[in-house]
Every structure is written in C-alpha cells, then in structure tokens.
C-alpha positions in Angstrom: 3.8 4.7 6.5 2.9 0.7 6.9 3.7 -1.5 4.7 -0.2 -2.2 2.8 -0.6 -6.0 2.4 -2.0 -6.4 -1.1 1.0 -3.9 -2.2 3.3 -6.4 -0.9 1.7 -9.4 -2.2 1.5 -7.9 -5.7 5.4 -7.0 -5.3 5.0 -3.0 -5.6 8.0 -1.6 -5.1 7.6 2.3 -3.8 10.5 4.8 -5.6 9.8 7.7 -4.1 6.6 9.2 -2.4 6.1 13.0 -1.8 2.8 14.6 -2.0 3.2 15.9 -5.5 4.0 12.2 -6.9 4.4 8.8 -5.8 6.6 6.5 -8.3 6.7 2.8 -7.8 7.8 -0.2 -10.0 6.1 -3.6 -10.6 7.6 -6.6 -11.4 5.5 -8.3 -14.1 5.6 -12.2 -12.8 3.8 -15.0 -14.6 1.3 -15.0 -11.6 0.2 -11.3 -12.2 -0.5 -12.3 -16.4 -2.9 -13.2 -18.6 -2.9 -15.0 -21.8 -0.7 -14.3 -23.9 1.9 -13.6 -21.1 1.4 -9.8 -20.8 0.0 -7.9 -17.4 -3.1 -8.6 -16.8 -5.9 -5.7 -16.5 -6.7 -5.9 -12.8 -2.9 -6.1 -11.6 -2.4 -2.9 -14.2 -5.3 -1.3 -11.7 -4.4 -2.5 -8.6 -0.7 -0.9 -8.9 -2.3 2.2 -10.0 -5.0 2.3 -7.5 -2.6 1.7 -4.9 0.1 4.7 -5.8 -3.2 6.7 -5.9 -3.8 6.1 -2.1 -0.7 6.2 -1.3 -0.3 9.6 -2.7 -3.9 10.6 -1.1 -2.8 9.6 2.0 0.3 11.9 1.9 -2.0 14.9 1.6 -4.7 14.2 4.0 -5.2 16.6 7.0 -4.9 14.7 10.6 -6.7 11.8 11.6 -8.4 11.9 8.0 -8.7 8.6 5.6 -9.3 7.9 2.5 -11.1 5.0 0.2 -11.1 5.1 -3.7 -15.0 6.1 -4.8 -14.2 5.8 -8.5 -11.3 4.6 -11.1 -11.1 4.7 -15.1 -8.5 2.8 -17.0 -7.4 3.2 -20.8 -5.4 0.3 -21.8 -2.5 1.4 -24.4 -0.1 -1.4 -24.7 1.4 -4.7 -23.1 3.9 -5.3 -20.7 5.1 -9.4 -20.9 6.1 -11.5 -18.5 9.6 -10.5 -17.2 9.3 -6.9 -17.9 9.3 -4.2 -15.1 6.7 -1.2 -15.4 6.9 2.5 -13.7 3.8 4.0 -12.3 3.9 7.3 -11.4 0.6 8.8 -9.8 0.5 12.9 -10.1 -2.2 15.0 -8.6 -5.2 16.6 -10.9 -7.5 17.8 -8.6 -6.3 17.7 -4.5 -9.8 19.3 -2.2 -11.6 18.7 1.1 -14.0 16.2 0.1 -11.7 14.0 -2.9 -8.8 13.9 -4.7 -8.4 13.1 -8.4 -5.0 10.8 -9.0 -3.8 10.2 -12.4 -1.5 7.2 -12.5 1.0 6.3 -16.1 1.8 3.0 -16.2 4.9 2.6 -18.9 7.5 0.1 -19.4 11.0 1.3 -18.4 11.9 1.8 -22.2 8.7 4.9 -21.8 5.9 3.1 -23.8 2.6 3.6 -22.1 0.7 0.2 -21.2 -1.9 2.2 -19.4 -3.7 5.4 -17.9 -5.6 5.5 -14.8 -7.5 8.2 -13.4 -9.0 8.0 -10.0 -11.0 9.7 -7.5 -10.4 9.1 -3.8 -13.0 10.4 -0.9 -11.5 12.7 1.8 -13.0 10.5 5.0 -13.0 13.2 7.5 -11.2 12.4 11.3 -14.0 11.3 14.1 -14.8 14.1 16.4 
C-alpha cells in the first residue's frame, strides 16, 4: 500500500491492517492540540477517517476506490499532549456500493477519547 501523505504528516503510525481491522497509534504532539493541551477534534477525525480508508481499501474488489461520503464523531474524553492513542477501525456494514467503519479512539491505558463511525462510497473501476 503507499504511504498516504496527510497520514504521515499527522504521524499515524499503522499496527496492523487486515480487512477485518486496521489498528494504528497517534502520537499526541503539541502541534495536533488544542487548548488546554489535549487532542484536538479534527486530528481525533482525521486519524479515524484515515484507518477507515485504509480498512475500505483492503476490501475493495479490483480497480475499485473509495472516498468517505459521511463521518459522525462522539467525543468521550481527552488525550494531553504527550500521550499516545490506539485507533482501531472494525467493519459494521462491508457492501457493493459503501462500507460503514467504526473507529475507537482510546488512550493506551483503554479510556475512550472518542467514537467514529463512517461511511465510505464503493467508487466502482472504469470500464
């Protein structure tokens, strides 16, 4: 798979990828915070949206892509600066047309900082 840009610039750090579940761990840097100096909302959703294509990508049929069409996020608790979270994206709905991702953000102790559930559109291959 290449290496996605914004991934690397965010610092997302892939565990293991299968097409059951994708695990990555992020890095929480001063840069990716907000005030007080806890993960910021957007970087929380970024990391998620990006296991979720990730993990869409792993089940598509050949020459297929994907894009994310929608994305919900529940915010549970903070992660501060210096911290590292897990994100592991499992499958809730895998079809033709989409796939529906849900990603668990926690800190490595297992408190939840957020839940994200996504829907990603099957693009099919050009005939």
């Amino acid at each position: 798979m290449d290496p996605l840009p914004f991934a690397a610039l965010l610092g997302i750090e892939i565990i293991s990828a299968a097409p059951e579940k994708v695990t990555a761990h992020l890095k929480v840097r001063d840069d990716l915070c907000t005030r007080p100096a806890v993960l910021h909302g957007g970087a929380a959703m970024a990391f998620a949206d990006t296991l979720g294509a990730i993990a869409t990508v792993l089940n598509l049929p050949e020459g297929a892509s994907t894009t994310t069409i929608e994305s919900k996020t529940n915010f549970l608790g903070p992660a501060p600066t210096g911290s590292t979270v897990v994100g592991e994206c499992t499958p809730i709905h895998r079809g033709r047309r989409t796939m529906v991702w849900q990603t668990r953000i926690s800190t490595q102790e297992g408190r939840l900082v957020a839940l994200v559930t996504q829907t990603q559109m099957v693009i099919p291959a050009s005939v």
